[in-house]
N, C-alpha and C positions, 0 to 999 in steps of 0.2 A: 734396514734402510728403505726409505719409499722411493717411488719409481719418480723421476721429474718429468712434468708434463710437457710438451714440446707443442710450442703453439705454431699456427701457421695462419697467411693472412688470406686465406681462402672464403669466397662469396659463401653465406650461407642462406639458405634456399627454405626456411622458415614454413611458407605457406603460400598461399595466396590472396593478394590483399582482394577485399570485396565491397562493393558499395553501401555505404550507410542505409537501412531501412528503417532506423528508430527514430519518429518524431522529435525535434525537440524537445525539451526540457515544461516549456510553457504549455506545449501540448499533450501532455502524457496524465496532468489530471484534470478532468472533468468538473466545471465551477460553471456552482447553480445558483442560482440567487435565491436566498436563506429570508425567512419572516422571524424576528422574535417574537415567541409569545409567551406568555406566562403559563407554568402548568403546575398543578401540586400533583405529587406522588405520596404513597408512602413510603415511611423511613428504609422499610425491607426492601421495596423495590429499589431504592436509591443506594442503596447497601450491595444490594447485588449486583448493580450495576459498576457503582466504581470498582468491586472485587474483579469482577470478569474484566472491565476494561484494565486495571493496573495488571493484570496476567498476560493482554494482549499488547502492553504497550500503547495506548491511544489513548483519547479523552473517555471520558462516560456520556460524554454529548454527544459525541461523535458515533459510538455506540448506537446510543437510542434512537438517534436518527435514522441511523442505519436502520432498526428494527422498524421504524416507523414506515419510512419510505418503502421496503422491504412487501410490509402489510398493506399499503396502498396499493404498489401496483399488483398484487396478488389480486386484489378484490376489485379493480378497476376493471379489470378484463373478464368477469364471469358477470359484471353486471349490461 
């Protein structure tokens, strides 16, 4: 037979609460203002592209930007 639990209506003492330090919601991603432009790839690169992005979950644009952006500021700062 199991034992019955025997409750009681005593404070319980959890933690302590602490003040919010995380940004809101609007502030937590970083919005740049984007140029469309037209670009051709090849079919591999574009292949390899949406492969790696559907494994990571995102777009393949979003991807490529990222690579892009990535490559600029690497080479903005040694020129």
């Amino acid at each position: 037979m199991k034992k019955k639990i025997k409750y009681t209506d005593e404070v319980l003492h959890i933690g302590e609460r602490i003040k919010d330090t995380l940004p809101p919601p609007s502030q937590l991603i970083k919005r740049e203002s984007n140029i469309k432009i037209t670009l051709e790839v090849t079919r591999e690169s574009l292949e390899f592209f949406k492969k790696q992005a559907k494994r990571a979950h995102i777009p393949y644009q979003r991807m490529m930007r990222a690579l892009i952006d990535t490559y600029a500021k690497q080479h903005e700062t040694r020129t």
